[in-house]
C-alpha positions as CSV (number, residue, x, y, z in Angstrom):
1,X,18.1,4.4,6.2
2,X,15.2,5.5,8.1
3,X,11.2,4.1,7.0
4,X,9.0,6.3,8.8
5,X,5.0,4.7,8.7
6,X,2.0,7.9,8.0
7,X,-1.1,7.2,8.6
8,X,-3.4,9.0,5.9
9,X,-6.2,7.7,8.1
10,X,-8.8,4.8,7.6
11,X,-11.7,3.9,5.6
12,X,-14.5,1.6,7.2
13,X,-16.1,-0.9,4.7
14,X,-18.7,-3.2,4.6
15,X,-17.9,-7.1,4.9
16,X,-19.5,-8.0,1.5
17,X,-15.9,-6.8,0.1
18,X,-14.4,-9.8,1.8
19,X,-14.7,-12.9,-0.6
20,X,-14.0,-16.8,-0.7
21,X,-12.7,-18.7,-3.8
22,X,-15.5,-18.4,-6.4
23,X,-15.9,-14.8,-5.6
24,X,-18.5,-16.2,-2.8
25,X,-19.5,-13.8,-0.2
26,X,-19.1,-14.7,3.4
27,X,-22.3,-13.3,4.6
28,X,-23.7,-14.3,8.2
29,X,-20.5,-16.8,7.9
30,X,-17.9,-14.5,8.8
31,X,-14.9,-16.0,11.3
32,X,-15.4,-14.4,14.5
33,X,-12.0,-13.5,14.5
34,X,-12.2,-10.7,12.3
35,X,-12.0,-7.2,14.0
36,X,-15.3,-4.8,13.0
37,X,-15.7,-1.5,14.1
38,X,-19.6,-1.0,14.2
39,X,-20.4,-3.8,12.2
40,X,-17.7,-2.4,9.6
41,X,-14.0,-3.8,8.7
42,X,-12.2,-0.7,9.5
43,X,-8.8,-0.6,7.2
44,X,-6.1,1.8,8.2
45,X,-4.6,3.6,5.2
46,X,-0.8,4.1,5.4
47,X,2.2,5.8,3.2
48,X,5.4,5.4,3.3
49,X,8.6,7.4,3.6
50,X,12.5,5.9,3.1
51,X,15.1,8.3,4.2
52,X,18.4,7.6,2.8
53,X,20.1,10.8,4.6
54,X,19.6,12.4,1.1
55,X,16.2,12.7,0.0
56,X,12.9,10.8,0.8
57,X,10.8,8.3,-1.4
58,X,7.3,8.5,-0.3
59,X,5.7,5.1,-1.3
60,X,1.9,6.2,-1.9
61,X,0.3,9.3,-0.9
62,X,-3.4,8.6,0.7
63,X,-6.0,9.8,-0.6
64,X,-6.4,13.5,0.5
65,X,-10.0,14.6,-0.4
66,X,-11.0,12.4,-2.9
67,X,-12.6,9.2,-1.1
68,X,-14.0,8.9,2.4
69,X,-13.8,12.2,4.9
70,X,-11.9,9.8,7.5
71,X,-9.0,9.9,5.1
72,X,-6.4,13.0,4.1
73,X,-4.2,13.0,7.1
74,X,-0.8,12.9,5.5
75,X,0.1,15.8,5.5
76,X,-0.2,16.0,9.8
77,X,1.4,12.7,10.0
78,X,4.6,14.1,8.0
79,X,4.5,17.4,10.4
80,X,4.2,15.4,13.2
81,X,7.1,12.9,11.7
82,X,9.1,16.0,11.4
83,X,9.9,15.4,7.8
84,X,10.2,18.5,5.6
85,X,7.9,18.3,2.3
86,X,10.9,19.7,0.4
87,X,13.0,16.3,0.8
88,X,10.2,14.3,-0.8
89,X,11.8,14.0,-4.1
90,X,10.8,10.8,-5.5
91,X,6.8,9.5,-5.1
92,X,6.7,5.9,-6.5
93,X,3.0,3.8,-6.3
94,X,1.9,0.8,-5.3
95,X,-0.8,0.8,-7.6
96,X,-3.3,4.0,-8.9
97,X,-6.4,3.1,-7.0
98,X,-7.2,6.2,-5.5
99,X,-6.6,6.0,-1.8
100,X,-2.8,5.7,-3.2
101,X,-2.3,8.6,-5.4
102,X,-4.5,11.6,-4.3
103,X,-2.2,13.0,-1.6
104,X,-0.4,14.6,-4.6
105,X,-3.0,17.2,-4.4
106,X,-3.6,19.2,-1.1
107,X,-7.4,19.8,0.0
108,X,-7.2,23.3,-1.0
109,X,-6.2,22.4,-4.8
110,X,-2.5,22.9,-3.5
111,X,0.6,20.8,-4.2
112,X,0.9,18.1,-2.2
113,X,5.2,17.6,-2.6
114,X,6.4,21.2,-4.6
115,X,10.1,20.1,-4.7
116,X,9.2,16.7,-6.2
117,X,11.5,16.2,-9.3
118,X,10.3,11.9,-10.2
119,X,6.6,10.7,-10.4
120,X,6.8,6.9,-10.7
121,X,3.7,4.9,-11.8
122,X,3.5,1.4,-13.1
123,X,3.8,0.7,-16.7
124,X,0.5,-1.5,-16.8
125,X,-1.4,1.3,-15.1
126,X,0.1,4.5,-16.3
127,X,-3.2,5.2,-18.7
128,X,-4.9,4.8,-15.6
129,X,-3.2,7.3,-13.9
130,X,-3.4,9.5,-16.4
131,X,-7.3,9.2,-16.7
132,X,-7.9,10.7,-13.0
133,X,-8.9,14.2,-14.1
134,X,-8.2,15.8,-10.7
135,X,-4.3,14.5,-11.1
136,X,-4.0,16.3,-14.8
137,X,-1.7,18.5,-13.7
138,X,0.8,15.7,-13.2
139,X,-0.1,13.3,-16.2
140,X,2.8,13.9,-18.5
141,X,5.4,14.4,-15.3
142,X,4.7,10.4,-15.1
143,X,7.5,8.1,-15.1
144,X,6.1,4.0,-15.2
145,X,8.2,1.6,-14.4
146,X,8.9,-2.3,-14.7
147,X,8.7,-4.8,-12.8
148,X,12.5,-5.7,-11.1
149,X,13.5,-2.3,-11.9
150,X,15.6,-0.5,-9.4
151,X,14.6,2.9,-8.1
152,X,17.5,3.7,-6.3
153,X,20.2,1.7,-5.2
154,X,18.8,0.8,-1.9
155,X,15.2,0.3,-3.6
156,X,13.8,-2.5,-6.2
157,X,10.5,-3.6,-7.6
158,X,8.8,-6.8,-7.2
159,X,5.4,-7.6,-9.4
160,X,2.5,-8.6,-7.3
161,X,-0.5,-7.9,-10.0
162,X,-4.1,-8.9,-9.2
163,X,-5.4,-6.5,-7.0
164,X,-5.1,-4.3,-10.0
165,X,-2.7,-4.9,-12.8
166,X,0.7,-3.2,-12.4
167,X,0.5,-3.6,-8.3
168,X,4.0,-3.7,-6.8
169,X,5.9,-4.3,-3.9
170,X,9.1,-2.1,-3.1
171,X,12.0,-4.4,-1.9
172,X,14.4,-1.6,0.9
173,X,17.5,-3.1,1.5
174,X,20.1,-1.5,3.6
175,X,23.1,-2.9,6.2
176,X,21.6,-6.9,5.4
177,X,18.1,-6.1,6.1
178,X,14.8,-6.3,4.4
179,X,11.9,-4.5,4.2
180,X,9.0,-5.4,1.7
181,X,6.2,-2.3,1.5
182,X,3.7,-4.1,-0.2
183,X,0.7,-2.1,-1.2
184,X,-2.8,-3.8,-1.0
185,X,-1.4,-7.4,-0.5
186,X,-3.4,-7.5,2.8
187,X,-6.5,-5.4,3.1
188,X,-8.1,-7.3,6.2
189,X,-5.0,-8.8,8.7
190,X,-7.4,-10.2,10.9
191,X,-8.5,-12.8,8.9
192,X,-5.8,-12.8,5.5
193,X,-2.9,-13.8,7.2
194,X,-5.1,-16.8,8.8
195,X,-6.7,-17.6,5.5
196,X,-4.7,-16.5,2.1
197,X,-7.2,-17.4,-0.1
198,X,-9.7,-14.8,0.9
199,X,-9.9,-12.1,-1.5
200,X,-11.1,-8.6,-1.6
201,X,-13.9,-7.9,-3.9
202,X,-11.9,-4.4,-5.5
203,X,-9.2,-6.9,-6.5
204,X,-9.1,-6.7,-10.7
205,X,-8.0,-10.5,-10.8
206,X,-8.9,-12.5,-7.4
207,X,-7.2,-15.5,-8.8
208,X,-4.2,-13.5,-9.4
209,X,-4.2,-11.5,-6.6
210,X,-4.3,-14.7,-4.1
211,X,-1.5,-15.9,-6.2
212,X,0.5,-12.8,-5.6
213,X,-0.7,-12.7,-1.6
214,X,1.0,-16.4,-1.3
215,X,4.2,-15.9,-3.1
216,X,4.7,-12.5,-1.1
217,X,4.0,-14.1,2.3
218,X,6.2,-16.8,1.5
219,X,8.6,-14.9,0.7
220,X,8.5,-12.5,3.9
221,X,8.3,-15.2,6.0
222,X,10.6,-17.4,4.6
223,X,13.5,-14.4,4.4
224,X,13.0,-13.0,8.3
225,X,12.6,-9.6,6.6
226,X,9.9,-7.0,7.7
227,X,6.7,-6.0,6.1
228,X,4.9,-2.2,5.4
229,X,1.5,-2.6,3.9
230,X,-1.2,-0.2,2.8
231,X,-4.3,-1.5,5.2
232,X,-2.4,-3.1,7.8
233,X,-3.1,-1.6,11.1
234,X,-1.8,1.6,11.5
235,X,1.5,1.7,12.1
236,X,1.2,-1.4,9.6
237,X,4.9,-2.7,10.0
238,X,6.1,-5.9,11.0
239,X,7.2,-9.4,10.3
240,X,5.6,-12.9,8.6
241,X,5.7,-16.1,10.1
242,X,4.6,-19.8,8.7
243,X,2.0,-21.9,10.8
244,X,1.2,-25.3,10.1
245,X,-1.5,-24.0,7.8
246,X,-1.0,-20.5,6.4
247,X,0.9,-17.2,8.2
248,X,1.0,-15.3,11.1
249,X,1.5,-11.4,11.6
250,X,3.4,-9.8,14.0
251,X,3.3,-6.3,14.7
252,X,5.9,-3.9,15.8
């Protein structure tokens, strides 16, 4: 199997959207080693494609045209990854905030994937999927799923809610490695892996979504397998490891 990392592009943010337990902002408090782009915390936004020689799963889609102007570069990243639109078969999401889904529809009102034949979407958040009016077109084509459900035999589900409330992580397993794509488990690397129990303010749950962030890097780093997320710096992939006090990232 072959992952291939696309870079939709990035979004930059303010810092308010990083919070401390007790939904606390950090204000002039920030740790110095967070990485700011012109006062900003830039986040890379990233897809995902899984090759299996047959057909492609794309895990998340961007955001195309429908947040930030920065954002909508999938499909050059997929002509410049040389894959062919017509293998994307299966589209499974993270989670339906909108930098995630979009990509279905092209700029110019277009098809984003025209041979796609399975739209999957979890089951807490398929009514919220299906109340973005610009994705109407592919509301009843929706498929949720659970999680721990497999979808394919190389591919399986694992619930992470919090950040919103069906947010999942795909579990790729091929030849006795591990990949976890995790979605939004991670929105700011510079400072999350460091300090776990910072949250984001867009989280639905903050509680639950530290929860999720712990038992996630836990697992990651206590398996040895490699990690894909959403807003990790672009290319976004690589492994977890334990300090004495919380986790470490280490980029490809």
């Amino acid at each position: 199997m072959t992952v291939t990392s696309l870079r939709d592009g990035y979004v930059d943010m303010p810092t308010r959207r990083l919070r401390q337990p007790g939904n606390i902002v950090f204000g002039d408090s920030l740790p110095s080693q967070v990485s700011l782009v012109d006062g900003a915390l830039r986040l890379s936004v990233n897809a995902f494609a899984i090759d299996d020689g047959d057909e492609i799963t794309l895990i998340d889609t961007g955001a195309s045209n429908a947040w930030h102007p920065t954002m909508g570069h999938l499909p050059e990243a997929l002509r410049e990854a040389k894959i062919a639109i017509d293998r994307v078969r299966t589209i499974a999401f993270t989670h339906t905030h909108l930098d995630h889904i979009h990509g279905l529809i092209l700029a110019d009102g277009r098809d984003g994937f025209p041979q796609l034949t399975r739209l999957l979407v979890p089951r807490l958040e398929l009514g919220m999927f299906r109340a973005e009016a610009r994705l109407e077109r592919f509301h009843s084509r929706a498929q949720p799923f659970d999680a721990g459900q497999r979808v394919s035999a190389h591919i399986e589900t694992i619930a992470t809610p919090g950040h919103e409330v069906g947010h999942t992580c795909f579990r790729v397993m091929s030849e006795g490695e591990t990949l976890l794509i995790w979605g939004d488990i991670v929105h700011v690397p510079s400072l999350q892996f460091d300090r776990p129990e910072v949250t984001w303010e867009f989280d639905a749950d903050q509680e639950q979504a530290r929860t999720s962030r712990l038992q996630i890097l836990g697992l990651a780093a206590g398996n040895g397998c490699y990690v894909a997320g959403a807003h990790l710096d672009s290319p976004g992939v690589g492994r977890v490891s334990r300090t004495e006090t919380a986790f470490r990232f280490e980029p490809l």
